[in-house]
C-alpha positions in Angstrom: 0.0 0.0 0.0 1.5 3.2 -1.0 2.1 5.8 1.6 0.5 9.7 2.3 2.6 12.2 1.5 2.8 12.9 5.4 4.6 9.6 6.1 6.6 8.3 2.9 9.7 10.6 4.0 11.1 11.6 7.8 11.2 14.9 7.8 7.8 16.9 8.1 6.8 19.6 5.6 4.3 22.2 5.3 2.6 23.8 2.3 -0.3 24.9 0.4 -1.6 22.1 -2.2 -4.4 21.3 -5.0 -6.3 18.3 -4.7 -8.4 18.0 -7.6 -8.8 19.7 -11.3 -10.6 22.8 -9.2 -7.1 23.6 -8.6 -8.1 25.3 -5.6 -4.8 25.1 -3.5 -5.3 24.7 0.6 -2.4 23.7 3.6 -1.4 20.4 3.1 1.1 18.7 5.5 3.6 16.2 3.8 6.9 14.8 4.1 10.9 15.4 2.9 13.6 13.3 2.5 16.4 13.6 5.2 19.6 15.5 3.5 21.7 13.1 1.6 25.5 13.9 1.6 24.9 15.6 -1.7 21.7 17.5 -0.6 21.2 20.7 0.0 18.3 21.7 2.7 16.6 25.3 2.2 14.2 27.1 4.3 11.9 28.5 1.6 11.3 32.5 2.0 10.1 33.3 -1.3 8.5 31.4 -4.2 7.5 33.3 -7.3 3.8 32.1 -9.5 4.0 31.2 -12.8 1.4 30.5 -15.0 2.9 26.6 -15.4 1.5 26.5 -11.3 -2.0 26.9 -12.4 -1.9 24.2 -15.7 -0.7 21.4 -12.9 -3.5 22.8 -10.5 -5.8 22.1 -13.1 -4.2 19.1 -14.5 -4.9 21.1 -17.8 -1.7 19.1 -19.7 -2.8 16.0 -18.3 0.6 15.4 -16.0 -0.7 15.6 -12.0 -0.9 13.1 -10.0 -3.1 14.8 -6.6 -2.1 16.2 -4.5 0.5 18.5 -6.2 2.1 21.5 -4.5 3.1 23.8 -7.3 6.4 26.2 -7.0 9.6 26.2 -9.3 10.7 30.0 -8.5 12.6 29.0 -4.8 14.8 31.3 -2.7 15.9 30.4 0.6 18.3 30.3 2.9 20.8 27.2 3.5 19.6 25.2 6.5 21.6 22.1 6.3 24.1 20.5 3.8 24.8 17.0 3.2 28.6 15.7 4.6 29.9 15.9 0.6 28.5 19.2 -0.6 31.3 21.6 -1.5 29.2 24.6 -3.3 27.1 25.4 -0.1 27.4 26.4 3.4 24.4 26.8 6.5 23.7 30.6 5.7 24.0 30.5 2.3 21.0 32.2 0.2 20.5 29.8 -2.8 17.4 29.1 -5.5 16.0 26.3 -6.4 14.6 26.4 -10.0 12.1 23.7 -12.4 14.4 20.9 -12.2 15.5 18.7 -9.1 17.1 16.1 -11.3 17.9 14.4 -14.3 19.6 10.8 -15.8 23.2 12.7 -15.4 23.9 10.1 -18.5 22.7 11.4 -21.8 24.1 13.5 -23.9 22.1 16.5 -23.1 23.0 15.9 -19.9 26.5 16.0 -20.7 26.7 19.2 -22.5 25.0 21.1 -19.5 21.1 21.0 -21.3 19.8 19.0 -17.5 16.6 21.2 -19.2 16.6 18.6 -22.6 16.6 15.6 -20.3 14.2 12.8 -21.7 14.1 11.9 -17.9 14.4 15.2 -16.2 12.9 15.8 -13.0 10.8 18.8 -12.3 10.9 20.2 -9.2 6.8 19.2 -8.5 4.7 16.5 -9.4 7.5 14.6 -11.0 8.9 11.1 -9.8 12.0 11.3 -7.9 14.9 8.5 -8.2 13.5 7.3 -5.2 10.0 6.5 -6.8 8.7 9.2 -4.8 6.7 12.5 -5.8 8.5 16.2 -5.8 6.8 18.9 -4.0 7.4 22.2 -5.1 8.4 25.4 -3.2 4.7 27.0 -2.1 6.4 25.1 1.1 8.7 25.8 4.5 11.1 24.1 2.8 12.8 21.7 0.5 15.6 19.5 -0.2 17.5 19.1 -3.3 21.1 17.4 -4.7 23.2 20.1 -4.9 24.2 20.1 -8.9 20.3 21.3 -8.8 20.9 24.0 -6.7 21.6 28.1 -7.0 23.9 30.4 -6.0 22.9 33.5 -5.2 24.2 36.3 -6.3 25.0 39.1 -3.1 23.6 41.9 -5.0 20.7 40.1 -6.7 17.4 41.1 -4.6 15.7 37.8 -3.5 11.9 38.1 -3.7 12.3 40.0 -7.3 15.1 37.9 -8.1 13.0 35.0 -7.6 10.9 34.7 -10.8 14.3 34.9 -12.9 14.6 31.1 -11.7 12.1 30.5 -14.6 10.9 33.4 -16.8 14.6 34.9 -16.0 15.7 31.8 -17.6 12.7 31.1 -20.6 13.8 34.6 -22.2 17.8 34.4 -21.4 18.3 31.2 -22.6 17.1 31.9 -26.2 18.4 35.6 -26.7 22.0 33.6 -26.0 21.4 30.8 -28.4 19.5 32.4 -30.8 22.0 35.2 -31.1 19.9 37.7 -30.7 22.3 38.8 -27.4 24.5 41.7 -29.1 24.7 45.0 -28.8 22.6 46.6 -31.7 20.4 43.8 -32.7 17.0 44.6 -33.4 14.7 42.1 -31.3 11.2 42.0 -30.5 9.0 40.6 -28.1 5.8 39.7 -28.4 2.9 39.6 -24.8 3.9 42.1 -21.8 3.5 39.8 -19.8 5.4 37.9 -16.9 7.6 36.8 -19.6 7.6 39.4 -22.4 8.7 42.5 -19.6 11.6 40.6 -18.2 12.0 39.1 -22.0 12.8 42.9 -22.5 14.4 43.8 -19.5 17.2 41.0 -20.3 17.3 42.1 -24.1 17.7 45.5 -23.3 20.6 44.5 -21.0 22.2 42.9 -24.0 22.3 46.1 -25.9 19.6 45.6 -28.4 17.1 47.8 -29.7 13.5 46.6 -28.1 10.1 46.7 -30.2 7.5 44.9 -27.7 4.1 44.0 -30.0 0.5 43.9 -27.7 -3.0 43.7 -28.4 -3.5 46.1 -26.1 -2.8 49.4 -26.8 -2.8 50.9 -23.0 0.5 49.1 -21.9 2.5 51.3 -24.5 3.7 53.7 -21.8 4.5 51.3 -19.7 6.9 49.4 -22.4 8.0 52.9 -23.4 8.5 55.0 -19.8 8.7 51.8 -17.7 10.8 49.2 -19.4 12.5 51.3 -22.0 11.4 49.5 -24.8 12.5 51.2 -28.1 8.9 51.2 -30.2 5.3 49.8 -29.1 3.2 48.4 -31.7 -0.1 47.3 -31.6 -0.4 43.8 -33.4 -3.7 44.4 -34.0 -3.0 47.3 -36.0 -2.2 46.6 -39.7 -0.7 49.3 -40.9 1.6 49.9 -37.5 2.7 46.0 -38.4 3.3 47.3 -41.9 5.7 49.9 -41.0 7.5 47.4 -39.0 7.7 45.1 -42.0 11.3 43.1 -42.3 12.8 45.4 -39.7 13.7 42.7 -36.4 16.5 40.0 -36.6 14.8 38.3 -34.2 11.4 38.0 -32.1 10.6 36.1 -28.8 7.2 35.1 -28.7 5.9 35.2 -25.2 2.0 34.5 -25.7 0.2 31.2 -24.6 -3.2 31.9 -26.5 -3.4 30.6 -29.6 -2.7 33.7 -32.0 -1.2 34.6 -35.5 2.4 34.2 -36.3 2.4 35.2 -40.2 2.2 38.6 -39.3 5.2 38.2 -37.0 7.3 36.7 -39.4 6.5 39.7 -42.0 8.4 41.8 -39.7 12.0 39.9 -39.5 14.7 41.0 -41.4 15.6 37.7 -44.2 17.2 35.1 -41.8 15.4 36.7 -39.1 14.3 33.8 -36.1 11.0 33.9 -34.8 11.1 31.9 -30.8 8.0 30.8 -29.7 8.5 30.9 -25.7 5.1 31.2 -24.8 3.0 27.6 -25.0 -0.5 28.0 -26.7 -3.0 24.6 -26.2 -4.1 24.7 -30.0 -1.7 24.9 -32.9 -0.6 27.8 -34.5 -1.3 28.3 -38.3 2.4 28.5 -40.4 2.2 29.5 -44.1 5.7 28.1 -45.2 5.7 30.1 -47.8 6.8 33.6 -45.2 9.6 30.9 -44.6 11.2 30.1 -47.3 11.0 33.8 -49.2 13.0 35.2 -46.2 15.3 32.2 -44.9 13.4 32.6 -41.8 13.2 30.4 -38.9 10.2 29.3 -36.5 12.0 27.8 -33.5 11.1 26.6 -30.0 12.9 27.3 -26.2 12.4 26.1 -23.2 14.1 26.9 -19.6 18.2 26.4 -19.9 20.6 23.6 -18.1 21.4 24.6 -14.7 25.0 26.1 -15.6 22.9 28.6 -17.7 20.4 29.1 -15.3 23.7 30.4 -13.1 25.0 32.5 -16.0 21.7 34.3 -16.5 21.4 35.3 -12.1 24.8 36.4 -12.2 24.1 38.6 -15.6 20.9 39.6 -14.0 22.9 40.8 -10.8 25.5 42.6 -13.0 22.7 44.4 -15.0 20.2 45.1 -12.8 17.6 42.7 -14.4 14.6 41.8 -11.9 11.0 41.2 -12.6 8.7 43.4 -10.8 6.4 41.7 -8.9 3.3 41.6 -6.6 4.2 40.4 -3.2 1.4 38.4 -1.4 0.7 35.8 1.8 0.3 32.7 1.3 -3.2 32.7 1.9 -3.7 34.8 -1.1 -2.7 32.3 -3.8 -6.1 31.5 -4.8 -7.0 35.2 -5.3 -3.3 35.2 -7.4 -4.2 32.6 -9.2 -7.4 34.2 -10.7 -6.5 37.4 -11.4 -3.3 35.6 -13.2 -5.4 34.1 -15.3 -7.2 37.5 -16.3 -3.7 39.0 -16.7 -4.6 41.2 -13.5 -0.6 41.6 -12.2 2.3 43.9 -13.4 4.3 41.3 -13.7 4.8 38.6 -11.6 3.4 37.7 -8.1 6.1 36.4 -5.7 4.6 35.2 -2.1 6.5 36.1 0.9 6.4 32.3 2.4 8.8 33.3 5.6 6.5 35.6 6.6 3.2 34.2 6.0 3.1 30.5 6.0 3.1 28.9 9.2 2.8 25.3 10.2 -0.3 24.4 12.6 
């Protein structure tokens, strides 16, 4: 008979869970494993919301097993360190990001992409070596192997540093590959969003010029005066996409509703790269024929290896990247959840577990 999630591990954990495809999320006690001598043991004081919390709530890609506790946006402080850990010290502030694992063995794996994994971990509702279930960081604390573990940066803020862990890391990671990461380049973004404003923060710290698209025309003087974006066009708006027309070497697509993409790829240069970031449930319609007259390239990103993941928080530190957020209790994360989903936040809610969740 299988065990609760109170008793399968020794050491007693606290947190805020959904049960069922409501994805209402309520306290939950469950269990951790005691620190291996290559695990690292945080006491959770922030973890950020993304919009990947409330698909598993929901069980809307078909993935949770119940109950799940949702979180991949950790920062805490080092509580406890395994006898062979040599990155991390009691004291330490660290992050814990999407992964807790991976085969170690493939050759993803081996060239640092833990994030291309065909047996990654993620850091909830995903099987552990072990056999048993990860629990993410809307918790007092967790426990993971240190090669899955953060260092954080002195001067990088920790509850608006937190979200970097995975929207930080969606937008980085395909500026760099992509090559859309020099100064001058002339990149857009697409949704101003949780992902499209720090998509354009992190571009903006590379140097390049910045041309955000919406659909909704008030946000301009927020991507103009706010975020220093270069030019705000409304994609609604045929003949502002007109004047933009082969203009952008390269565009990261931040939008999970199902929307046009022709009109996107009228607007990069020939050879231009359009990077869908954003996860829509329905296809997309592509007309290969904007394709092959421009050379162009429809390609896909998702979060980067954890060596990456380091790269981008000490480049966010240097550069003053950080999303801004929406602090909240605990207790709020049902509200946050719903006004997520009506895009009611500027950018990112982050809730302030030290402070407000507390074990009965």
């Amino acid at each position: 008979m299988a065990k609760s999630p109170e008793t399968e591990h020794p050491i007693k954990a606290y947190g805020y869970a959904a049960r069922d495809t409501s994805g209402v999320l309520s306290p939950l006690t469950f269990s951790r494993r005691v620190t291996g001598e290559k695990d690292v043991r945080l006491k959770i004081l922030y973890c950020g919301i993304c919009h990947s919390d409330l698909h598993f709530a929901k069980n809307e890609w078909g993935l949770t097993s119940y109950p799940v506790v949702p979180g991949h946006e950790i920062v805490g402080v080092v509580t406890e360190v395994g006898s062979k850990v040599e990155k991390f010290k009691v004291g330490d502030n660290a992050g814990v990001g999407c992964l807790v694992g991976s085969c170690g063995s493939c050759d993803n794996c081996a060239n640092d992409l833990e994030s291309y994994c065909p047996k990654q971990i993620l850091t909830y509702a995903s099987p552990y070596h072990d056999g048993t279930k990860t629990y993410g960081g809307y918790s007092d604390h967790i426990v993971a192997d240190e090669s899955f573990v953060l260092r954080w940066p002195e001067n990088l803020p920790l509850d608006t540093g937190a979200p970097l862990l995975c929207a930080g890391i969606t937008t980085y990671s395909p500026l760099r590959y992509f090559g859309l990461d020099k100064p001058g380049m002339k990149v857009g973004v697409v949704g101003l969003g949780g992902l499209g404003h720090v998509a354009v923060k992190m571009a903006k710290a590379f140097g390049a010029e910045v041309t955000v698209f919406s659909t909704t025309p008030a946000k301009e003087q927020e991507a103009l005066e706010g975020l220093k974006a270069d030019r705000f066009i409304v994609s609604k708006d045929q003949d502002q996409m007109r004047s933009a027309m082969s203009s952008l070497d390269g565009i990261i697509d931040t939008v999970s509703a199902t929307h046009p993409i022709a009109p996107l790829l009228s607007v990069l240069k020939p050879h231009g790269k359009l990077v869908l970031v954003g996860a829509p449930e329905k296809p997309l319609e592509l007309i290969p024929f904007s394709l092959i007259t421009g050379r162009k390239i429809v390609g896909g990103s998702a979060i980067g290896g954890l060596k990456e993941t380091q790269e981008m928080l000490d480049f966010a530190a240097k550069h003053g990247v950080t999303a801004d957020i929406e602090l909240i209790p605990m207790d709020y994360v049902n509200t946050a959840m719903d006004r997520m989903l009506k895009s009611d936040v500027r950018y990112r809610f982050v809730i302030d577990v030290e402070k407000s969740l507390k074990a009965p």
